[in-house]
C-alpha positions in Angstrom: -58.7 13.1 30.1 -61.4 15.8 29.2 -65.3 14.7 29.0 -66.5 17.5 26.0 -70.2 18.1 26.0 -70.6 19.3 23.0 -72.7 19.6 19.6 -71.3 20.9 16.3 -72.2 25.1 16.7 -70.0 27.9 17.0 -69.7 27.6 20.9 -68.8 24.4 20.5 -66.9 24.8 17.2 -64.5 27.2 20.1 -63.6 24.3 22.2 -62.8 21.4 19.8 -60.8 23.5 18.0 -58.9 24.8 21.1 -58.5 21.1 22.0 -57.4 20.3 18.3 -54.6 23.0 18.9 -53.1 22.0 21.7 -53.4 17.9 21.6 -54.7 17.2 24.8 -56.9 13.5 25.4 -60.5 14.8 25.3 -63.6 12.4 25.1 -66.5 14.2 22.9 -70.1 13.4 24.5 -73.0 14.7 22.0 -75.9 16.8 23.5 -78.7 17.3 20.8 -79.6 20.5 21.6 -82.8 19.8 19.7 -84.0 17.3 21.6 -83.6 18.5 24.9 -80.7 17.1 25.7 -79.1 19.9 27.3 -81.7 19.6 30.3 -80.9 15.6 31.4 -80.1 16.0 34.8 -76.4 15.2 34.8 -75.4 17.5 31.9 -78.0 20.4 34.0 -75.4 19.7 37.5 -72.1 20.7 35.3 -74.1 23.3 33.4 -76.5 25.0 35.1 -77.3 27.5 32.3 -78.6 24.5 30.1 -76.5 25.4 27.5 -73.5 23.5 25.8 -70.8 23.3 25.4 -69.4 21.8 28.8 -66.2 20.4 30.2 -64.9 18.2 32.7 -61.2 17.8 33.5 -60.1 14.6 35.3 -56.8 15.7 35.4 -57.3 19.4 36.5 -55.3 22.2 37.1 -53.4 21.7 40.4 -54.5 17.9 40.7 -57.4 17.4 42.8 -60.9 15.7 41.6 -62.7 16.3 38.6 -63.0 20.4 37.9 -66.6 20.9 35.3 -66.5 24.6 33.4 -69.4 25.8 31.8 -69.2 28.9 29.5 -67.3 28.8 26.0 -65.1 31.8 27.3 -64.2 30.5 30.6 -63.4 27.5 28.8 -60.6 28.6 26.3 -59.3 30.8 29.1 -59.4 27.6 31.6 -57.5 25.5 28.8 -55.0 27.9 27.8 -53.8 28.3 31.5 -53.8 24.5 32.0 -51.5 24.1 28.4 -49.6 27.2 28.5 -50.7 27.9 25.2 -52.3 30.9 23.5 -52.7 33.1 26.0 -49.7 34.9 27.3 -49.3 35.4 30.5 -47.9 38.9 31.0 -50.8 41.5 31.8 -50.0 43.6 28.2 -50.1 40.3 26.0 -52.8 38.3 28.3 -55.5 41.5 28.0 -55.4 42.4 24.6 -56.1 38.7 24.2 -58.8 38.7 26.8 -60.6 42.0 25.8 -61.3 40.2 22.6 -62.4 37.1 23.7 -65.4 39.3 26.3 -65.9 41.2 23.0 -67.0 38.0 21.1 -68.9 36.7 24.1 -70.7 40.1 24.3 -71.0 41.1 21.2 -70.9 39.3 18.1 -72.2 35.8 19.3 -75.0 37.5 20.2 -75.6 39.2 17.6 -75.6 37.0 15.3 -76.9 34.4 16.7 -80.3 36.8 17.0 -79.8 38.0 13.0 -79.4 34.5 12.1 -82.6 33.6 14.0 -84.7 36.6 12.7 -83.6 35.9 9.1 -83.7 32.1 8.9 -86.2 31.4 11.6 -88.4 34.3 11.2 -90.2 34.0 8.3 -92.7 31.8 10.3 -93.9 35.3 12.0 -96.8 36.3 10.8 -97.1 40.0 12.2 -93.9 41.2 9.2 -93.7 44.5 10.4 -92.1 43.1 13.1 -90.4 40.3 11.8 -88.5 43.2 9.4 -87.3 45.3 12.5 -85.8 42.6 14.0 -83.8 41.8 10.6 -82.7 45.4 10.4 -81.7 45.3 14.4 -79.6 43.0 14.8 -78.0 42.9 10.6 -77.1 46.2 11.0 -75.4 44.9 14.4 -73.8 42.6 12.8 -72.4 44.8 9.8 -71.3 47.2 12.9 -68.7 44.4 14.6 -68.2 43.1 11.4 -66.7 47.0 10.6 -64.8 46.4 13.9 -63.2 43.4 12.9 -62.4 44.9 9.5 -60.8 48.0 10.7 -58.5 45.9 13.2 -57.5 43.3 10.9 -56.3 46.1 8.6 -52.8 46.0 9.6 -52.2 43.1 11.9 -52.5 39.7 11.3 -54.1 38.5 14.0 -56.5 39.8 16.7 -53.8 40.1 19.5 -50.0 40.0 18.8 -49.2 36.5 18.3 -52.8 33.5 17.3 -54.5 33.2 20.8 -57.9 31.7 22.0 -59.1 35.6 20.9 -58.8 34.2 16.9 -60.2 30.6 17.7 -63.3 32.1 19.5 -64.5 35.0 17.0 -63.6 33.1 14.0 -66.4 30.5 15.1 -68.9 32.7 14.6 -67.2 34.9 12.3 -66.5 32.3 9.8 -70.9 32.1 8.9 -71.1 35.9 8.2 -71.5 34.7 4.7 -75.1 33.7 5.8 -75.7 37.2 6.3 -74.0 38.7 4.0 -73.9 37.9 0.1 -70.4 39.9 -0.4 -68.4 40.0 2.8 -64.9 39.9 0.4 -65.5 43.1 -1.4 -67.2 45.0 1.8 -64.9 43.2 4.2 -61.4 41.9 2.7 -59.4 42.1 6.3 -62.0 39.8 7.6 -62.5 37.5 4.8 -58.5 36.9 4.3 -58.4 36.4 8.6 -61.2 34.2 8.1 -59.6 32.3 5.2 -56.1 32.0 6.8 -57.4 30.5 10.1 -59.3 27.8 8.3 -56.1 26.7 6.4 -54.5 25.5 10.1 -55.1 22.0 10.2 -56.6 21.9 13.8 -59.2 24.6 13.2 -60.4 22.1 9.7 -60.2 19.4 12.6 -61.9 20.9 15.5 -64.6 22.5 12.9 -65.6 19.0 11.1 -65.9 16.9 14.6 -70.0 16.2 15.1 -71.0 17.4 11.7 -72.5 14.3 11.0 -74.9 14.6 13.6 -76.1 17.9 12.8 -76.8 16.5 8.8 -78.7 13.8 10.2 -82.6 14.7 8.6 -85.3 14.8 11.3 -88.8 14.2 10.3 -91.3 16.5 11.0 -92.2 15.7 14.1 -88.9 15.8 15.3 -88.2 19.3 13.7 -91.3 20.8 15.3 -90.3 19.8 18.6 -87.0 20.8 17.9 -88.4 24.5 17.1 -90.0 24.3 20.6 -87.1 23.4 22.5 -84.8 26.1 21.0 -87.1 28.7 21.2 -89.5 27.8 23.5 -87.7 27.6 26.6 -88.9 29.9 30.5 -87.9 30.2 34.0 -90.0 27.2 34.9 -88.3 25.1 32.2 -85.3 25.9 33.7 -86.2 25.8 37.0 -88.3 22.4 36.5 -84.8 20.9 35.0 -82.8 22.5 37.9 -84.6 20.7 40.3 -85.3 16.9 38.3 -80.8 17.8 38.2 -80.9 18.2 41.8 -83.2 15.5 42.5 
């Protein structure tokens, strides 16, 4: 059995629907990332980045005790070698899977993830001048990879030869460009038919839908404000005041 820490985002969107794909038993154990849960001092001893999503195997690779991963990437890559599944394992199919999957991770998670913060979380900036050069940074990012995805897409079907963890973990955080972008089908019709024809399997519907509840749940104000704080308000001593209640 696998013990998920997880909480419906597009890192953790990556793992449930890797999980979905290939069947195994997994437990799913919420962390409100809002609330602060990502620095209780279990969750902080299998992840010491205080970030979700987490795993731990009780039935690891080569037997043994319990193995935790932390890191969305290392995660795929750890279940696709324990299943067999969606990764090959010759050096020519396994790296053009790979260089895909460190492109997301590098690239257009963080990227987005900052233009989606600038434009949806920024207009509570009060110096705009800045506020509008973060915009244009990291959109224009964005519209870059989303140019790379495009052009690739062009004439294959999927990102490396065959599906692999490479689709499941850029089409978590590929399938919100609409948030940036008010016409990704006529700019971007590669990308918007990959995107569409991933969500049609019925394990990425699955995998995407698990915890949505939780994230619909309405938090009063208080709750928001302190939310706000915890997302974006975090320092080395927060961190390092977690690590140490974790290793307490």
């Amino acid at each position: 059995m696998i013990d998920l820490h997880y909480w419906p985002t597009p890192n953790g969107w990556k793992v449930t629907i890797m999980l979905e794909e290939t069947g195994l038993d997994y437990n799913v154990i919420p962390v409100d990332i809002g609330m602060g849960a990502q620095f209780e001092p279990d969750f902080m001893k299998i992840s010491p980045n205080n970030r979700m999503p987490a795993l731990v195997d009780h039935d690891p690779i080569g037997g043994g005790p319990p193995i935790s991963v932390f890191e969305s990437g290392a995660m795929l890559e750890y279940l696709a070698d324990k299943t067999g599944q969606f990764l090959p394992t010759d050096p020519q199919g396994r790296y053009k899977v790979l260089q895909w999957v460190h492109w997301q991770m590098a690239n257009l998670g963080p990227m987005m993830g900052n233009a989606n913060h600038f434009k949806n979380y920024g207009p509570t900036i009060t110096e705009l001048d800045k506020l509008e050069y973060g915009i244009n940074r990291f959109i224009g990012e964005v519209n870059r990879l989303c140019g790379v995805m495009n052009t690739h897409l062009a004439d294959q079907e999927y990102f490396a030869d065959d599906y692999s963890i490479a689709d499941m973990i850029i089409w978590s955080w590929a399938m919100l460009l609409p948030r940036t972008y008010d016409d990704i089908e006529t700019d971007f019709p590669h990308l918007t038919r990959w995107i569409n024809q991933l969500y049609n399997r019925p394990a990425v519907k699955r995998g995407y839908k698990i915890g949505k509840e939780w994230k619909e749940r309405k938090r009063t104000p208080e709750e928001e404000e302190k939310s706000r704080q915890i997302l974006f308000g975090q320092t080395a001593k927060s961190v390092n005041d977690a690590t140490e209640n974790a290793n307490s």
